[in-house]
Rosetta silent file (secondary structure, phi, psi, omega in degrees, C-alpha in Angstrom):
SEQUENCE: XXXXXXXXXXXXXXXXXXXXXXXXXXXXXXXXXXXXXXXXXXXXXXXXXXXXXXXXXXXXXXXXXXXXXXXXXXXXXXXXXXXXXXXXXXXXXXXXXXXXXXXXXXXXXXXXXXXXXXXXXXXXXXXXXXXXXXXXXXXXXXXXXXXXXXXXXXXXXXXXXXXXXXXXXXXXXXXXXXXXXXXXXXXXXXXXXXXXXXXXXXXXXXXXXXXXXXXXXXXXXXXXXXXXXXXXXXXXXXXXXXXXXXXXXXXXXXXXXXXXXXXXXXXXXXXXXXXXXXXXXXXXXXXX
SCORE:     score description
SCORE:     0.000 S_00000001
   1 L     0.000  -46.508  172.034  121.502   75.403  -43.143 S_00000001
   2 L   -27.167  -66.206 -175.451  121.538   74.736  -46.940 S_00000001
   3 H   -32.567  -63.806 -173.676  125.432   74.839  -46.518 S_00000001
   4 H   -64.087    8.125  179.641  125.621   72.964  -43.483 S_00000001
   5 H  -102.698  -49.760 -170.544  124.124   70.052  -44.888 S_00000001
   6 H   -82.484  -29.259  146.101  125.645   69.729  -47.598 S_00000001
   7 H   -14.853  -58.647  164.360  129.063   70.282  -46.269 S_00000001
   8 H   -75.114  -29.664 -166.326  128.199   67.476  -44.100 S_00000001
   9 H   -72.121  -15.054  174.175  126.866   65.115  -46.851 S_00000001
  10 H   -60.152  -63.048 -174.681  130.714   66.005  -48.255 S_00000001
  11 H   -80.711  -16.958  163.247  132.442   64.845  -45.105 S_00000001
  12 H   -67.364  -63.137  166.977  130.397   61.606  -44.818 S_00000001
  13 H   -46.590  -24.814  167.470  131.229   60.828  -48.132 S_00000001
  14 H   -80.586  -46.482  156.475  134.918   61.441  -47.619 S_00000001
  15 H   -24.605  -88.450 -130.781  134.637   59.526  -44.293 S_00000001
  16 H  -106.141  -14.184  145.887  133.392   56.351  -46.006 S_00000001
  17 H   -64.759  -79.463 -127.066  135.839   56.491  -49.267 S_00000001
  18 H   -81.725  -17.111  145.991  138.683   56.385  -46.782 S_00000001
  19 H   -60.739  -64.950  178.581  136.584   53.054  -45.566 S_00000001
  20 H   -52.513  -39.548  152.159  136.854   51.805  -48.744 S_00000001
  21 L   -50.748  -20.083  178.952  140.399   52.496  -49.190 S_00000001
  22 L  -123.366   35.682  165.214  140.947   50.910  -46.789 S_00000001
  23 L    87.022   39.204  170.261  139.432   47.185  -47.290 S_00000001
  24 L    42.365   34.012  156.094  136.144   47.957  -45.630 S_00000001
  25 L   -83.382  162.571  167.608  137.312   47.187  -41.962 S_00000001
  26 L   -72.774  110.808  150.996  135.335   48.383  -39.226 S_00000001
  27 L     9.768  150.954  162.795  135.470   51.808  -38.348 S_00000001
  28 L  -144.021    3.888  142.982  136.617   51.674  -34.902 S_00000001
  29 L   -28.105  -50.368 -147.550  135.959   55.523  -34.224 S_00000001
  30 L  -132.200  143.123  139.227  131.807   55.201  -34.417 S_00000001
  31 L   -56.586  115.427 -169.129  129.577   52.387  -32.777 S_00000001
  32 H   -56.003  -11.317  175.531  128.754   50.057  -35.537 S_00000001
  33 H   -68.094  -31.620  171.896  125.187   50.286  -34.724 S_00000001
  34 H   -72.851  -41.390  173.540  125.681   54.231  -35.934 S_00000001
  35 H   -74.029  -14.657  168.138  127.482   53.297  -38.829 S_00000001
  36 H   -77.891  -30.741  162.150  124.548   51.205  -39.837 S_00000001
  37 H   -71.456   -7.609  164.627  122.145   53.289  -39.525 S_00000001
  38 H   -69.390  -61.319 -173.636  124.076   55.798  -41.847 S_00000001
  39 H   -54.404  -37.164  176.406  124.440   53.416  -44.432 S_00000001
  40 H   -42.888  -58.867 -163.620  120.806   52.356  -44.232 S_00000001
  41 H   -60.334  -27.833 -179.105  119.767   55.949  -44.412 S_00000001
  42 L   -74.234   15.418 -174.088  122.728   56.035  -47.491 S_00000001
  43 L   -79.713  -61.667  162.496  120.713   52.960  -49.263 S_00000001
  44 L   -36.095  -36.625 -164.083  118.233   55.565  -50.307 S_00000001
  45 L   -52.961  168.058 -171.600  120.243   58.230  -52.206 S_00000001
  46 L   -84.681  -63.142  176.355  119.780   59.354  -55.474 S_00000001
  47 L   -25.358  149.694  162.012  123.131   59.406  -55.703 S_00000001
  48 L   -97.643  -49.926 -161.828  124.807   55.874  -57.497 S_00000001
  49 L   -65.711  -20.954 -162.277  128.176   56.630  -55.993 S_00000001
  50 L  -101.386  -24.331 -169.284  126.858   57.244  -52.547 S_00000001
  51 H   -76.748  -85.783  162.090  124.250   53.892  -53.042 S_00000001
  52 H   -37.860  -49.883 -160.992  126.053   51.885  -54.940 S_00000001
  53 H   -81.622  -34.385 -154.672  129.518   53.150  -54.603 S_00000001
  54 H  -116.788  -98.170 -162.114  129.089   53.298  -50.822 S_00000001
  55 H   -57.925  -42.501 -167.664  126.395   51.868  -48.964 S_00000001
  56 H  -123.390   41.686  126.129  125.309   48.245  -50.201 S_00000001
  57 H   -90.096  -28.054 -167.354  129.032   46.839  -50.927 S_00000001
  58 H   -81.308  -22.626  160.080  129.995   48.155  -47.551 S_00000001
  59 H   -41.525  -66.245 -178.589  126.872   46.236  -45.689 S_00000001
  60 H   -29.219  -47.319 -154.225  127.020   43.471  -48.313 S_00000001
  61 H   -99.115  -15.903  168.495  130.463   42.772  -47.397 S_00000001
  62 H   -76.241  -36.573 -173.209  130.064   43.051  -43.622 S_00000001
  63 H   -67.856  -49.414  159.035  127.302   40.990  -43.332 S_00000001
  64 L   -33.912    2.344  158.610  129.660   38.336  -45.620 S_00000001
  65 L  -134.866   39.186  164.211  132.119   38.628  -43.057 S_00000001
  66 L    64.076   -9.512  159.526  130.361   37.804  -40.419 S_00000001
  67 H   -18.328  -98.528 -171.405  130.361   41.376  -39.099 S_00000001
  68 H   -79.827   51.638 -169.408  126.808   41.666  -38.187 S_00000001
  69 H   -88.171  -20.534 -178.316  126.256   37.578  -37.239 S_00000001
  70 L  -106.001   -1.474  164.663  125.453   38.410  -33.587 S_00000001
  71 L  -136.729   53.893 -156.640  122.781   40.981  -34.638 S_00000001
  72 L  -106.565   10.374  177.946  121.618   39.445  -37.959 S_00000001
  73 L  -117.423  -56.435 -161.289  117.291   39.030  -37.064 S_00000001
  74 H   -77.563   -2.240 -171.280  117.416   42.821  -36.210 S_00000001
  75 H   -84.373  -55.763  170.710  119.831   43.475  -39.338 S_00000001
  76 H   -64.245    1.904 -170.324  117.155   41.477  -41.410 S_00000001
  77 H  -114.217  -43.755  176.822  114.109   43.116  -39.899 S_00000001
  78 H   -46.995  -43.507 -173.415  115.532   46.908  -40.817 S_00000001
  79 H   -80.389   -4.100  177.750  116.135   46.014  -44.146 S_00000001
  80 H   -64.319  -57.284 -155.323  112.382   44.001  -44.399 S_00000001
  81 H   -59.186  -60.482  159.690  111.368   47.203  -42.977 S_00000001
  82 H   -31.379  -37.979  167.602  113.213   49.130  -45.853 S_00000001
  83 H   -45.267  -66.525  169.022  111.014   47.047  -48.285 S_00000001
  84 L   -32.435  -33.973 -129.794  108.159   49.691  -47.094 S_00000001
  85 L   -84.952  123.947 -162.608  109.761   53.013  -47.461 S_00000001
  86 L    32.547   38.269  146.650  107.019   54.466  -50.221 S_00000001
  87 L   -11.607  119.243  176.537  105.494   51.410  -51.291 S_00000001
  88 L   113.868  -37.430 -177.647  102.966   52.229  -53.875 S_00000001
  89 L   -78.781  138.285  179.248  105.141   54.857  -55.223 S_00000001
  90 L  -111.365  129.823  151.977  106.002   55.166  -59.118 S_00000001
  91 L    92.151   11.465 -175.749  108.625   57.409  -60.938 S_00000001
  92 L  -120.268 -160.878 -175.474  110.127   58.572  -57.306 S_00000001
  93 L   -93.561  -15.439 -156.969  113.429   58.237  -55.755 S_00000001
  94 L  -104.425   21.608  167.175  112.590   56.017  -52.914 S_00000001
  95 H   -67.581  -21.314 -162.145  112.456   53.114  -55.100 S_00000001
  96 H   -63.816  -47.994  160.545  115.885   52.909  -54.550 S_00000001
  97 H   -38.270  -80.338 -179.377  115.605   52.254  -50.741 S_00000001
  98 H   -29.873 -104.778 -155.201  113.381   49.543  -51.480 S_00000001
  99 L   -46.336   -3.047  179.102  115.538   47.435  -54.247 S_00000001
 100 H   -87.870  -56.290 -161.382  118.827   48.386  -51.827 S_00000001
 101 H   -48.143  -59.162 -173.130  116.784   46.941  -49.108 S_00000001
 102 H   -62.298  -44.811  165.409  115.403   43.417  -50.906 S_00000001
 103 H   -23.248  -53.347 -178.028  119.402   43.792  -52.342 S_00000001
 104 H   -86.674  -36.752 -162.039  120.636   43.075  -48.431 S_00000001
 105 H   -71.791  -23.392 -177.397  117.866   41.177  -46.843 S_00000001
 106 H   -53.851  -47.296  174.129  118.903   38.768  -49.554 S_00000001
 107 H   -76.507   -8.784 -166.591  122.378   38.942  -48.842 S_00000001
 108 H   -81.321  -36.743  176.094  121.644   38.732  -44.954 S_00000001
 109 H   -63.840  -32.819  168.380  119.401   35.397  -45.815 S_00000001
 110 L   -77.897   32.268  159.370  122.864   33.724  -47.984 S_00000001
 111 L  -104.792  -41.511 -174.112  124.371   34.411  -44.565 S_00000001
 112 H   -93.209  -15.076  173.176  122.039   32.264  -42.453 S_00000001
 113 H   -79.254  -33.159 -178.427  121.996   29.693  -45.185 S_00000001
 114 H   -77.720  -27.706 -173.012  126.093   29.239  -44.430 S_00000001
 115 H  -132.525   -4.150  157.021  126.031   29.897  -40.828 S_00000001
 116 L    77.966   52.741  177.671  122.712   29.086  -39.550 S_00000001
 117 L  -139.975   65.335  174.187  121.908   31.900  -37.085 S_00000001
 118 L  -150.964  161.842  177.742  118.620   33.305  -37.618 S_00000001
 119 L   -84.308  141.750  168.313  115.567   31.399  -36.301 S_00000001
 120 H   -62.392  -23.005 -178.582  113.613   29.371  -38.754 S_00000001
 121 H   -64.702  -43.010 -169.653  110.584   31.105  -37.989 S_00000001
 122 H   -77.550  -39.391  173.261  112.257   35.007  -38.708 S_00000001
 123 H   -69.185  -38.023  169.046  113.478   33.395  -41.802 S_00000001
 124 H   -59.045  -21.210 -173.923  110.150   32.490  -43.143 S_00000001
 125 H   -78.011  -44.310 -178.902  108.973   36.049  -41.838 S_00000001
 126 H   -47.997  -76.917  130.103  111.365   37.583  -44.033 S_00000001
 127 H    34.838  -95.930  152.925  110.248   35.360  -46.575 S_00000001
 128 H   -68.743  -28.134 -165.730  107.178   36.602  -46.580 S_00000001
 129 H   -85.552  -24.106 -163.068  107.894   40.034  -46.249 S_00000001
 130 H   -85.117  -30.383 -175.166  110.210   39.850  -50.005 S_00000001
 131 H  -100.014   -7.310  163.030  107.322   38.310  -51.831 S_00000001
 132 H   -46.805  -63.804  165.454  104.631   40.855  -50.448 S_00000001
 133 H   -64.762  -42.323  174.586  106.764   43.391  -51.841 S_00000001
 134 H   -38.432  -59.637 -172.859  107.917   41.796  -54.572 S_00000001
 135 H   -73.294  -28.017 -176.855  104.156   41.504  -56.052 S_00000001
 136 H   -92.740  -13.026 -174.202  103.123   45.232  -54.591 S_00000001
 137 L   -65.501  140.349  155.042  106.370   46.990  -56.239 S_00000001
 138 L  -133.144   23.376  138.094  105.286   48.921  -58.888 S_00000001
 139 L   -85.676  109.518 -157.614  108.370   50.619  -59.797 S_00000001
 140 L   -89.527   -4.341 -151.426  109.298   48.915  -62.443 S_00000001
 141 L   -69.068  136.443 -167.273  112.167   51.089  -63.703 S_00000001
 142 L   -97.478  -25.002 -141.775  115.741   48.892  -64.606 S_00000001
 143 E   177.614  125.425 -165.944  118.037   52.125  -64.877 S_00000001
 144 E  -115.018  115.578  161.971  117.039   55.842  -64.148 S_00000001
 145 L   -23.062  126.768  164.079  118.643   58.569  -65.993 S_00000001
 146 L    55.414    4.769  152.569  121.511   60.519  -63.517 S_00000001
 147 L  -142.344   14.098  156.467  120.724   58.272  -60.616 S_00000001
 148 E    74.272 -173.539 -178.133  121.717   54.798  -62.275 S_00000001
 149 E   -38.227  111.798  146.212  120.105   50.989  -61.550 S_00000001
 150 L   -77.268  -86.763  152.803  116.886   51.235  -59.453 S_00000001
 151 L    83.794   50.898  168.414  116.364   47.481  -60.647 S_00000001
 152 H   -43.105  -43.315  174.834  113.529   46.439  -58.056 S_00000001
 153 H   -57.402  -74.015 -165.980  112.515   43.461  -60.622 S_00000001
 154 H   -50.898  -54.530 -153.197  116.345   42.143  -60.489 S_00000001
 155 H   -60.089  -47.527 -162.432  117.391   42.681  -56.944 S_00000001
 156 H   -73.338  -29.618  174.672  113.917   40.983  -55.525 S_00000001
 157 H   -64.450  -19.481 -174.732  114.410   38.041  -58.103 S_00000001
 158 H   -94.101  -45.638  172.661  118.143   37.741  -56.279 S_00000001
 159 H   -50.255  -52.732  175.485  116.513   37.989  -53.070 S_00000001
 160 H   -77.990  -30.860  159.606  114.447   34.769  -54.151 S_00000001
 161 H   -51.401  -69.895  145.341  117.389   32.842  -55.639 S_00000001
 162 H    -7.325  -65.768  161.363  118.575   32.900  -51.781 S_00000001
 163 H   -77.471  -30.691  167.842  115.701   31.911  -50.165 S_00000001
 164 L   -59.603   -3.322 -179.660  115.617   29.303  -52.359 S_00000001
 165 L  -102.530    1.536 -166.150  118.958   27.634  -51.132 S_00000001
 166 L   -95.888  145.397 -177.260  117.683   28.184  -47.459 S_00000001
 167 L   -59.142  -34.071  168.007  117.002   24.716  -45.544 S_00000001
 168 L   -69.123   23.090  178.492  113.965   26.685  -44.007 S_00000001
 169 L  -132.635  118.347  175.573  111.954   26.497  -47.326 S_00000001
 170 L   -81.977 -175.313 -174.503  110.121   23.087  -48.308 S_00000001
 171 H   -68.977  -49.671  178.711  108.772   22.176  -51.302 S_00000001
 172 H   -80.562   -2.969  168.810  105.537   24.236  -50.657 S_00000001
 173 H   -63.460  -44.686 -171.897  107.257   27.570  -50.035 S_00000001
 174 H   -54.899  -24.759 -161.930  109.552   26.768  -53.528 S_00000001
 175 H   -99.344  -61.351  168.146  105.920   26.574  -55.554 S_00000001
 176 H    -6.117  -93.897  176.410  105.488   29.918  -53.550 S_00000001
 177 H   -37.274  -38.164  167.173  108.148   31.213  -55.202 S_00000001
 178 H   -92.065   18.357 -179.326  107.745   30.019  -58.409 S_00000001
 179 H   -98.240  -25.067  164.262  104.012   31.393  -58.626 S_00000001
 180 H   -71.092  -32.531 -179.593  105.376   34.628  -57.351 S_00000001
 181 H   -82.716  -18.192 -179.271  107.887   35.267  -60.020 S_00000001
 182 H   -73.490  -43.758 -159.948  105.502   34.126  -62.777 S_00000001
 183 H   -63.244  -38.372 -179.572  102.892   36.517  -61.250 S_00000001
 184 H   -82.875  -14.150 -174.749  105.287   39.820  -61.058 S_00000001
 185 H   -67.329  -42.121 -150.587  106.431   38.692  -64.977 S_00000001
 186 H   -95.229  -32.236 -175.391  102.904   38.737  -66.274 S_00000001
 187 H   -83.124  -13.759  174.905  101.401   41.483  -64.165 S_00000001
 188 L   -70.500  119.845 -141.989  103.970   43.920  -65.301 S_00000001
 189 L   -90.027    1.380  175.988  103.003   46.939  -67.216 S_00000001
 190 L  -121.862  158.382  164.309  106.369   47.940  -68.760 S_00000001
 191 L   -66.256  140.383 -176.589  108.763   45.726  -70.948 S_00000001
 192 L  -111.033  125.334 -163.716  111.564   44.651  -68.424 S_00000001
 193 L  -112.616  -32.156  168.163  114.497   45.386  -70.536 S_00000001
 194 L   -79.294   52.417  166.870  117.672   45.698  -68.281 S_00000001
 195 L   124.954  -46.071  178.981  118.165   42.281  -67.351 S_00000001
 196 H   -14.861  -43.634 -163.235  115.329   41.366  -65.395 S_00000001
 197 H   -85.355  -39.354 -166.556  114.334   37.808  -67.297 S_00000001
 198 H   -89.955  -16.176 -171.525  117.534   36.539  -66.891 S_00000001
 199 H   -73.910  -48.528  162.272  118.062   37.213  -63.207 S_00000001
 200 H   -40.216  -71.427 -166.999  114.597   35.946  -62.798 S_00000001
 201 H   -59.947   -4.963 -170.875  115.074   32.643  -64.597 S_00000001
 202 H   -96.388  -60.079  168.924  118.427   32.332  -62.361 S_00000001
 203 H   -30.886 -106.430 -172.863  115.662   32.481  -59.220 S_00000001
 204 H     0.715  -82.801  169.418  114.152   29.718  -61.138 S_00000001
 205 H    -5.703  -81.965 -178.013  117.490   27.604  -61.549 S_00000001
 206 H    -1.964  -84.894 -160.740  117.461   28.057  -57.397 S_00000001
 207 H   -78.301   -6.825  175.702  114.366   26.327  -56.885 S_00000001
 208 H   -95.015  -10.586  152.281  114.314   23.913  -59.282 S_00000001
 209 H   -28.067  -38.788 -175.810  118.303   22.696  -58.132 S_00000001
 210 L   -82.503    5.651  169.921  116.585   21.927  -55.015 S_00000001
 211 L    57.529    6.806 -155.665  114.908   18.729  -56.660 S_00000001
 212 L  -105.636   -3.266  178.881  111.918   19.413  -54.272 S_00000001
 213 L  -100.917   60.851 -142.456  109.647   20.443  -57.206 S_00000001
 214 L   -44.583  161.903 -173.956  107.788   17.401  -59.423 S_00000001
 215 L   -70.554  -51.973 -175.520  107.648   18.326  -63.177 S_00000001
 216 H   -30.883  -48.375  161.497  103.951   17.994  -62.532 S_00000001
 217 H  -106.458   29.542  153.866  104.025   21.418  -61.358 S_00000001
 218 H   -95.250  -25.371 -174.765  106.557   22.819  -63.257 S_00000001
 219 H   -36.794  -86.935 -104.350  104.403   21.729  -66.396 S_00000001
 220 H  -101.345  -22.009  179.717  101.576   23.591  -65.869 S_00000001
 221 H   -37.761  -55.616 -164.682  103.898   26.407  -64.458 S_00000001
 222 H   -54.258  -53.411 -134.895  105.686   26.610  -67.951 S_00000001
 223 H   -82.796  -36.948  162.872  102.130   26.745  -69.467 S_00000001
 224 H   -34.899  -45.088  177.095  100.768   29.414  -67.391 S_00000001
 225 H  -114.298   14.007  160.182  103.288   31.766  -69.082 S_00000001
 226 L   -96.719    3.979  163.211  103.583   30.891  -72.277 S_00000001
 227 L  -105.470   12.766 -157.441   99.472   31.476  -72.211 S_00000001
 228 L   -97.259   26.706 -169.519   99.490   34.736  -69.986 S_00000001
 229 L   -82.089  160.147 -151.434   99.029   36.987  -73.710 S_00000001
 230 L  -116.780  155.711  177.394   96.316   39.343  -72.553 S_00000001
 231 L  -128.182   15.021  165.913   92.388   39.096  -75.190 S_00000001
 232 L   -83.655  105.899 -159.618   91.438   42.483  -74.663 S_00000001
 233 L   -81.435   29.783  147.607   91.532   43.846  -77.286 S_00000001
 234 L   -75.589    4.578 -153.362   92.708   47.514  -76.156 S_00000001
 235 L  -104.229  172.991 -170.713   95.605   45.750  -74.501 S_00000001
 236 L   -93.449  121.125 -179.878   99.018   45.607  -76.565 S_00000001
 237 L   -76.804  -28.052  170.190   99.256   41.681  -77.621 S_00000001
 238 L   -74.908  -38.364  157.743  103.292   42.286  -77.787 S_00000001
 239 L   -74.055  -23.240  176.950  103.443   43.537  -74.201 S_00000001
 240 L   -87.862    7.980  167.798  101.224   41.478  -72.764 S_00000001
 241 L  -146.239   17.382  147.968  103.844   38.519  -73.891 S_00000001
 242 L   -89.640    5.267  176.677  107.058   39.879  -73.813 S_00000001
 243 L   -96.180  -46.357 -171.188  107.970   39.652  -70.705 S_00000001
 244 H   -72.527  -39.251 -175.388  107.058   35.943  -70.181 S_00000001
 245 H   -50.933  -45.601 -174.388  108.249   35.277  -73.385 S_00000001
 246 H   -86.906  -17.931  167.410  111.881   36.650  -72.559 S_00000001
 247 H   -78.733  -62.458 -159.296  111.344   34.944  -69.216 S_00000001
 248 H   -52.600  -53.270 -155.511  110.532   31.237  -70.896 S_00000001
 249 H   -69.826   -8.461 -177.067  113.330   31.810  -72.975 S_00000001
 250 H   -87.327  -31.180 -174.006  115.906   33.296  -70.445 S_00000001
 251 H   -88.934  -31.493  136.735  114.913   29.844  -68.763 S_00000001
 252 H    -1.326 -117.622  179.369  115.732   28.140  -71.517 S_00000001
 253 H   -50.484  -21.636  170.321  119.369   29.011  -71.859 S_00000001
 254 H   -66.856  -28.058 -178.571  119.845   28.640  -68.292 S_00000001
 255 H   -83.794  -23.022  176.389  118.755   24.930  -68.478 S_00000001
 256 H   -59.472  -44.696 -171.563  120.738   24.265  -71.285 S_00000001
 257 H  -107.252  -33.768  174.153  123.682   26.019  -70.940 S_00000001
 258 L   -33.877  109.890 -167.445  124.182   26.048  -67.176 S_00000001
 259 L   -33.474  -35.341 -167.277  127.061   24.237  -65.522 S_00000001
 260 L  -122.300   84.654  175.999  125.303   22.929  -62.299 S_00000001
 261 L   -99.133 -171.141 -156.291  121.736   22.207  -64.288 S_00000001
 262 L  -100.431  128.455  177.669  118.823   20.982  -62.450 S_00000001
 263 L   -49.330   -2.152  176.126  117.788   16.884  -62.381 S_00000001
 264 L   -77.972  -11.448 -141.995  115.050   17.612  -64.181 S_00000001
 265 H   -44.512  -49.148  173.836  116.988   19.035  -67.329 S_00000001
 266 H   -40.670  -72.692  177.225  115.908   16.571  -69.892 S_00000001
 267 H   -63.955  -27.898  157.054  112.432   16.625  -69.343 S_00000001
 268 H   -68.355  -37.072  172.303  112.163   20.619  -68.726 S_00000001
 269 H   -35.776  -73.220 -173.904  114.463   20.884  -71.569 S_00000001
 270 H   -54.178  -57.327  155.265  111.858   19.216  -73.671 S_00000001
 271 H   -52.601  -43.365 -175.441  108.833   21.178  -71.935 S_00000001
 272 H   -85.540  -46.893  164.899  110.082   24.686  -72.511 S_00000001
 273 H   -40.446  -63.625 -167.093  110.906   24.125  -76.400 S_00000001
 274 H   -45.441  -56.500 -137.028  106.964   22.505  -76.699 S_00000001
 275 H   -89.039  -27.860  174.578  105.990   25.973  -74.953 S_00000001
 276 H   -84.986  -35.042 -172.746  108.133   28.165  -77.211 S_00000001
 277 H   -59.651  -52.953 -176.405  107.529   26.369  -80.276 S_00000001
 278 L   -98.225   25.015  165.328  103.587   26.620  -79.829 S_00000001
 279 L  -140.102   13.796 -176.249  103.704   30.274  -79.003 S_00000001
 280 L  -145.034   44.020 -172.039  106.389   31.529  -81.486 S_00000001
 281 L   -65.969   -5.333  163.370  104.609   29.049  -84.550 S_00000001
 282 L   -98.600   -6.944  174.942  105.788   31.209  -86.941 S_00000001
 283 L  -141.221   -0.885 -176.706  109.573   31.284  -86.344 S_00000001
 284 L  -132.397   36.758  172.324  109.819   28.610  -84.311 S_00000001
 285 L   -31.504  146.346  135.085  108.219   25.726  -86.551 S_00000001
 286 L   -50.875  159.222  156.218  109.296   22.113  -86.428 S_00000001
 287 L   -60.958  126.816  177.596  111.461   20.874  -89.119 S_00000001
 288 L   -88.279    0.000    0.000  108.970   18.850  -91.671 S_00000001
């Protein structure tokens, strides 16, 4: 049985290289509803080559080619559904599932912002279902020895970049969003070190590009995390502000340097210095 499995996990993987080799068209061998559920179940693996390598370019790129456009609400509700698969869990393999999962529903949501085929109502469920998880993940891990990027933080911050472009999200879902990304920055118990801040602060970009957000409540946004340093004093005063800190500052350089910046720039420009300046007072003086 041992054998026979893995024997088979051989010829699927040889199967789906000779898909790749061959431009990712559809199979025409298998009912695509079968090849999706293989790749779902390959979203999970351990594996990078079989995850990565395999499974979420060859989805990615069908749903981006309009592949699954006539089944795209049940294509988003497996991978919301994927969002579940050991919730709760730390340190285990099935984070991977997850962060493949938020990875797709994301790209299935930039699908429906270009082509419009999902109901607004399914989109908002979805929505909902990314920042639920989002805030409940607690595998925080950016890169796992021998089984490569988990990166739960990143992909769900990409996920949120998305919905922020979609015409079904108003101004109060975007303050949603950005009170959910301050809220997973601050509550998180590890340094986020692979990437995380900047991918975040590109979610940020998103919603404020949509112009739908008054500085009035970006203000107090900004202020929230450049104050979110923890006063207990068993807690680590460098962890409890390096994450926002590498977040203000990843937000920063995006308004600064970014091609397409946000109408606001000037005046956020000008807020996010005051917030670094009067939380980094020792390296980040004014000039007398």
């Amino acid at each position: 049985m041992v054998g026979g499995g893995w024997q088979d996990g051989l010829m699927a993987t040889a199967y789906w290289q000779r898909v790749l080799a061959g431009g990712l068209a559809v199979p025409t061998d298998r009912p695509l509803v079968d090849l999706t559920a293989e790749l779902a179940t390959m979203l999970g693996s351990p594996d990078p080559a079989v995850r990565d390598g395999i499974a979420c370019p060859a989805m990615a790129t069908w749903i981006e080619r309009g592949v699954y456009d006539d089944l795209i609400s049940g294509l988003g509700d497996g991978m919301a559904t994927g969002l579940g698969v050991g919730l709760g869990e730390r340190d285990t393999d099935t984070v991977f599932r997850r962060s493949c999962s938020a990875l797709l529903l994301g790209e299935v949501i930039g699908r429906d912002n270009a082509a419009r085929l999902a109901p607004p109502a399914k989109v908002l469920e979805w929505a909902d279902r990314i920042v639920t998880w989002y805030l409940r993940e607690r595998d925080l891990r950016g890169y796992v020895p021998g089984r490569g990027r988990a990166h739960a933080v990143a992909h769900g911050a990409d996920a949120i970049g998305v919905l922020a472009r979609s015409p079904h999200v108003g101004t109060p879902e975007l303050i949603v969003l950005l009170d959910v990304i301050a809220d997973r920055v601050i509550s998180a118990d590890v340094v986020l070190h692979a990437g995380e801040p900047d991918r975040m602060a590109m979610a940020v970009m998103e919603v404020l590009r949509r112009d739908d957000v008054p500085l009035r409540v970006i203000e107090p946004w900004i202020a929230r995390l450049a104050g979110s340093a923890g006063s207990t004093a068993d807690v680590d005063p460098y962890l409890a502000t390096a994450n926002p800190q590498a977040l203000l500052r990843a937000l920063y350089l995006q308004v600064e340097l970014a091609g397409d910046p946000p109408p606001v720039r000037a005046d956020l420009l000008l807020v996010l210095v005051e917030a670094l300046r009067a939380t980094n007072s020792s390296t980040l003086a004014k000039p007398r």
